[in-house]
C-alpha positions in Angstrom: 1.3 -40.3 83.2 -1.0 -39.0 80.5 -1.9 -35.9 79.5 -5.1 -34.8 81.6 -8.1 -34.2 79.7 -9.2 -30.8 79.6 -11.9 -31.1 82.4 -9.1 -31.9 84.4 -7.4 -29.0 83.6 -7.4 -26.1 86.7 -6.5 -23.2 84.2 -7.8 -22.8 80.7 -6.8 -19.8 78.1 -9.6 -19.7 75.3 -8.5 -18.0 72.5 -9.1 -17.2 68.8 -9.2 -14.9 66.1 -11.5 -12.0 66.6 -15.1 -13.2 65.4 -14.7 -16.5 65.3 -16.9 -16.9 68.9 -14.2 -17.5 71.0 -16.3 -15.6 73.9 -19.0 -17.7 73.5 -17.2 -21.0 73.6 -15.1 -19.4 77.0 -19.0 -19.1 78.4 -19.9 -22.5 77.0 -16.7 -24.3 78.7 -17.3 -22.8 82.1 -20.6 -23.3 82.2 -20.4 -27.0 81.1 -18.0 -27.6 84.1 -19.9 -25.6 86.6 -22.8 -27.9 85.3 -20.9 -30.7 86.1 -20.3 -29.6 89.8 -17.2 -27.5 89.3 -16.5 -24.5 91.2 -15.5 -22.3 87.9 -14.1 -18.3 88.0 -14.8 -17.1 84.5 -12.6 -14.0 83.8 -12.7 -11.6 81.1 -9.4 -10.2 79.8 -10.7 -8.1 77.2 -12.9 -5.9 79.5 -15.8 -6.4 77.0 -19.7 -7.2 78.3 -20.3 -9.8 76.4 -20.3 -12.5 79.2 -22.4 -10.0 81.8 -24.8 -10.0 79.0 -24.7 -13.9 78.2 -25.8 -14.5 82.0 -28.3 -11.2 83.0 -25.5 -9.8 85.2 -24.6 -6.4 85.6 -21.0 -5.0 84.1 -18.1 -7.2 85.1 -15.9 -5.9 87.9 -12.9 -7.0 89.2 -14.4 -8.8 92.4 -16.0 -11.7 90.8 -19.8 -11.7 90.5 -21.7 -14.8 91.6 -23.7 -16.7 88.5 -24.8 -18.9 91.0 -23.4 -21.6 93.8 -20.8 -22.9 91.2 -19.9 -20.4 88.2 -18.6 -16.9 88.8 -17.4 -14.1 86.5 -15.0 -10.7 86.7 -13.0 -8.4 84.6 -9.5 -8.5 85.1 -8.2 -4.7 86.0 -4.6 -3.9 85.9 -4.8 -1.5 88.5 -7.3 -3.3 90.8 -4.8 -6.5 90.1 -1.4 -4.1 91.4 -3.7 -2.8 94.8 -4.3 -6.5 95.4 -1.0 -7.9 94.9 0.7 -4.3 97.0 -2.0 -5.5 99.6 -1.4 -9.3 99.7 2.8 -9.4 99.0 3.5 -6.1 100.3 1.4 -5.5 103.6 0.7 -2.2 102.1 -3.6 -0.9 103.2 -4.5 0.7 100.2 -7.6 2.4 100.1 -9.3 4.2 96.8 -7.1 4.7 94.2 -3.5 4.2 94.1 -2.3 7.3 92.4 1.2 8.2 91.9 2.2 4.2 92.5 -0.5 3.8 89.3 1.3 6.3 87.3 4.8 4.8 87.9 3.5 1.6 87.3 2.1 3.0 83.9 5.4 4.4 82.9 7.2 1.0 83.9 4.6 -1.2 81.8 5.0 1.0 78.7 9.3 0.7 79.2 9.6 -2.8 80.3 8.0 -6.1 78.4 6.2 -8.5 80.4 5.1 -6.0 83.3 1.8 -4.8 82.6 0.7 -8.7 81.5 2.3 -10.1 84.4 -0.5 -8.6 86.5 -3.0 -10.7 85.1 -1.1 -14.0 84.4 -0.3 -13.1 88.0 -4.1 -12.9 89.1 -5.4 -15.8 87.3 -2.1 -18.1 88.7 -2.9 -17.2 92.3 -6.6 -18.2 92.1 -5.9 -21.4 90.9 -2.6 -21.7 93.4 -5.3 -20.3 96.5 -7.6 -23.1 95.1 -10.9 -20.8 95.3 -12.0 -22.5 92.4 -11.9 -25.6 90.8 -11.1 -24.5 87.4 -10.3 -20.9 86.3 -11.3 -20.1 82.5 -10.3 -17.4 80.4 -11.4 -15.5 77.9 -7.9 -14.3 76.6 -6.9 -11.9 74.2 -7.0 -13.0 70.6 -4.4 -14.7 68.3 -2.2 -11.7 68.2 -1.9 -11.0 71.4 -2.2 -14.3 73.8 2.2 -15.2 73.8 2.7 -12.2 75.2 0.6 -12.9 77.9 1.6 -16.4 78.3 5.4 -15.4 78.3 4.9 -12.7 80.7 6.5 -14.5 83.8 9.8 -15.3 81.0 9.9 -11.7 80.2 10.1 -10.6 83.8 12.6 -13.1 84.6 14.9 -11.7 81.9 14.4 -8.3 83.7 14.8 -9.5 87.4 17.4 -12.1 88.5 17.0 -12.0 92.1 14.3 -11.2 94.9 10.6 -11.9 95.7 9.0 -11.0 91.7 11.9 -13.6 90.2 10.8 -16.4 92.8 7.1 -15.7 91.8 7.6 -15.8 88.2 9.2 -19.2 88.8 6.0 -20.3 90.2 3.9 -18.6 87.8 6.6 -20.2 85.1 6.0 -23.5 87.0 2.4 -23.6 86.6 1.8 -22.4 83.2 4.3 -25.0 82.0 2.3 -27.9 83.8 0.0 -29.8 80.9 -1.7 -31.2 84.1 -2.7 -27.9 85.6 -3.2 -26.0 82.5 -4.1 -25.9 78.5 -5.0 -23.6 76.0 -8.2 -23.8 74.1 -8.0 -22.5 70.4 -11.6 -21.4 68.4 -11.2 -21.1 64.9 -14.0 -21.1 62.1 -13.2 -23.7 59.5 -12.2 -20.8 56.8 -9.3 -19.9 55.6 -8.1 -17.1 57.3 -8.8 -18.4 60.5 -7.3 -21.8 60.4 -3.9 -20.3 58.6 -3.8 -17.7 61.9 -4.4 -21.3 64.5 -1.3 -22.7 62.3 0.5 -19.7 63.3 -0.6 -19.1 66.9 0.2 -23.1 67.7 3.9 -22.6 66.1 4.0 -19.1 68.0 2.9 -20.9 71.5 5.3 -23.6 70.8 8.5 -21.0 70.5 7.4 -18.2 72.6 6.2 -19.7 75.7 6.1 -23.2 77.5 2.2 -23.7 78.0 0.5 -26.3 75.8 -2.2 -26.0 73.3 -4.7 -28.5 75.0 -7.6 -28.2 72.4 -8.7 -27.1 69.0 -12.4 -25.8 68.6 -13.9 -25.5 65.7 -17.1 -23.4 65.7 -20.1 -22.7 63.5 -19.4 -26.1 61.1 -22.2 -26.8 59.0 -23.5 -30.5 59.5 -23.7 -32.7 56.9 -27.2 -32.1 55.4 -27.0 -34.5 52.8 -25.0 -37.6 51.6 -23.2 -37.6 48.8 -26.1 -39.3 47.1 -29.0 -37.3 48.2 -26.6 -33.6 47.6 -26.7 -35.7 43.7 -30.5 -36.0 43.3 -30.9 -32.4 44.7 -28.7 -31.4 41.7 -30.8 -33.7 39.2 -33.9 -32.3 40.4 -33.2 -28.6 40.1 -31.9 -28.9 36.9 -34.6 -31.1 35.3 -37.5 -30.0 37.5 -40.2 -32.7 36.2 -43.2 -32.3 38.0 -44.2 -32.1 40.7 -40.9 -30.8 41.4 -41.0 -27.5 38.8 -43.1 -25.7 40.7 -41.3 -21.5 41.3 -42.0 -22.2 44.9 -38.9 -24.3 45.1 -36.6 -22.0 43.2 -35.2 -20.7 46.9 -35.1 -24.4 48.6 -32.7 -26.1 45.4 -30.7 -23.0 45.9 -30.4 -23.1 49.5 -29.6 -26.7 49.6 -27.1 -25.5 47.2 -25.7 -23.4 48.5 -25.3 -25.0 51.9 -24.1 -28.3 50.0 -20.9 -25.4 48.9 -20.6 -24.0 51.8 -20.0 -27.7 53.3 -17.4 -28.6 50.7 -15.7 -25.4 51.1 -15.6 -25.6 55.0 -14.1 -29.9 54.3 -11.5 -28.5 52.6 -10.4 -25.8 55.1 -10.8 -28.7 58.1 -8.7 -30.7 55.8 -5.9 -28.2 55.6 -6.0 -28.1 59.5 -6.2 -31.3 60.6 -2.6 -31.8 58.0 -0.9 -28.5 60.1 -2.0 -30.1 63.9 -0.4 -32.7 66.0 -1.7 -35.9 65.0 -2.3 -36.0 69.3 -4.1 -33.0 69.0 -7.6 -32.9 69.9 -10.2 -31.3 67.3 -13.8 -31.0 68.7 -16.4 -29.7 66.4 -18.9 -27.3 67.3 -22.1 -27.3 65.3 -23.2 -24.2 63.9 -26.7 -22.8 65.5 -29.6 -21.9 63.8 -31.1 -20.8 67.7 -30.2 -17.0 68.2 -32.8 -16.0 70.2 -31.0 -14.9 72.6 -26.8 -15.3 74.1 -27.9 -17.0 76.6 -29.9 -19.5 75.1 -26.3 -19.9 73.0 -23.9 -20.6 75.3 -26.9 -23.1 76.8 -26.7 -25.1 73.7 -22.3 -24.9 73.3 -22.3 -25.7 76.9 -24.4 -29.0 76.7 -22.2 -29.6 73.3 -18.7 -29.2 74.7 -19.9 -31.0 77.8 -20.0 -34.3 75.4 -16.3 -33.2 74.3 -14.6 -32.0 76.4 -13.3 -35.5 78.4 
C-alpha cells in the first residue's frame, strides 16, 4: 500500500521556522480541504491571533469556533486540555478552574519531560480518534520546538510502564506513527538559513520521533520573470540604453528587473541545496510569492486555491 497523499491524511503538523509563513500556509491547507468538503478543526498551538484575524473571528478559545459548516478553529490550552481529559478519563465534574490539581500539574510538567506536551498531542489524537472531523491541522510550534511535541507519548512511556496513561500513549504512539493517518508539513523560504534549519528538523524528526515528514513547502518563491534570454536583453538594454530605451524614467524598472532577476538566482541556488538534502520521494510544492496583501484573508484565499492544486 502507498503512502496516502496528504489530503488523505486525518492529522497534519505544519511547521517552520519563525517568519517563514508557516501560519499562513496552516490557514491555506485547512481551508483548501474544508473547500473541498472536508470537515477540518484548525488548532493553534502557539496561542497567537493570527488565524482569528485571517478569518474575522473573535480570539481563539479552547472550544473550537465555527468558520462555517466545514472549517473550525481553537487554541489549544493546557489547562483547559487537563479539565477535559480529568472529565472524560477520570469521571471527575470539574467546574471553573482546577486550582491546586493545576498547580501540581505545573510542578510535574516543569520536573518530568513529555508531560506538559502530552496534553496537546493528547487533544489533537483524540479528535481525530473521536472522528469529529475529517482532518485535524495544526499550526505547531516552530523548528525548535516540534520533536518535543511529537515525542511526547515516547517521553511518557519512559516515565510510566504500566496503567491507563502507558496504554494511551501506545495509542497516541500508534497513531502518530501511522504515515496513513498522519504527516508533517514543513514551510521554509528558499534562503539559506531556513533550508539549513528544514535539513536539520527532517534529520531531528527522523531520530527523535516516529512521525513522518509528509511534505516540504516552500513559500514566497519568486516566479520566473524572464528566460534566460529575455533576463540577457534586459542587461543589454540597461547598459547601452539607445533610444528609445535611455530615457531616466526607466532607471527604477532595469533595476528592478535586476534585481528580481538576483534575487531569482539566489533563491535557485538555495532550492538546489535542498532538493540535494531531501528524500528523493519527498514531495516539494512551491508556493508563489504574493504581490496581493490587502488583507490576511485575501492571502490565505489565494495559498488555499494554490495548495489545493498540490496538495494530492
Amino acid at each position: 500500500m502507498g503512502v496516502a497523499p496528504l489530503r488523505d491524511r486525518r492529522l497534519i503538523f505544519v511547521t517552520g521556522k519563525g517568519g517563514v509563513g508557516k501560519t499562513t500556509i496552516a490557514a491555506g491547507l485547512a481551508k483548501a480541504l474544508s473547500d473541498e468538503g472536508r470537515s477540518v478543526l484548525l488548532c493553534s498551538i502557539d496561542e497567537r491571533r493570527d488565524l482569528a484575524d485571517v478569518f474575522s473571528v473573535p480570539p481563539l478559545k479552547f472550544q473550537p469556533t465555527r468558520v462555517n459548516a466545514k472549517l473550525s478553529l481553537m487554541a489549544m490550552d493546557t489547562e483547559a486540555a487537563l479539565r477535559e481529559y480529568l472529565r472524560i478519563y477520570l469521571k471527575l465534574p470539574i467546574v471553573g478552574r482546577i486550582g491546586p490539581v493545576a498547580a501540581a500539574f505545573d510542578f510535574v510538567a516543569t520536573a518530568a519531560p513529555g508531560v506538559r506536551e502530552i496534553l496537546t498531542i493528547g487533544k489533537v489524537c483524540y479528535e481525530v480518534r473521536e472522528r469529529r472531523y475529517d482532518t485535524v491541522v495544526v499550526d505547531s510550534p516552530s523548528t525548535g520546538h516540534i520533536t518535543g511535541y511529537l515525542a511526547a507519548p515516547q517521553a511518557i512511556q519512559q516515565l510510566v510502564r504500566v496503567g491507563m496513561i502507558r496504554s494511551q500513549s501506545d495509542w497516541m504512539l500508534s497513531m502518530l506513527s501511522d504515515e496513513q493517518t498522519t504527516g508533517v508539513v514543513v514551510v521554509t523560504t528558499a534562503e539559506e538559513m531556513p533550508v539549513n534549519e528544514t535539513l536539520e528538523l527532517l534529520g531531528a524528526i527522523r531520530s527523535d520521533t516516529t512521525t513522518h515528514v509528509a511534505t516540504i513547502i516552500v513559500n514566497r518563491v519568486l516566479a520566473d520573470l524572464f528566460v534566460a534570454r529575455d533576463a540577457a536583453l534586459v542587461q543589454r538594454l540597461a547598459a547601452s540604453r539607445h533610444a528609445p530605451f535611455n530615457s531616466s524614467h526607466l532607471d527604477g524598472l532595469f533595476d528592478a528587473a535586476t534585481l528580481a532577476g538576483e534575487r531569482r538566482a539566489v533563491a535557485s541556488r538555495h532550492l538546489e541545496v535542498l532538493r540535494a538534502g531531501l528524500p528523493s520521494d519527498m514531495p516539494v510544492v512551491i508556493q508563489p510569492f504574493l504581490f496581493d496583501v490587502s488583507s490576511p484573508h485575501s492571502i490565505v484565499s489565494h495559498v488555499a486555491s494554490s495548495l489545493a492544486e498540490e496538495i494530492a
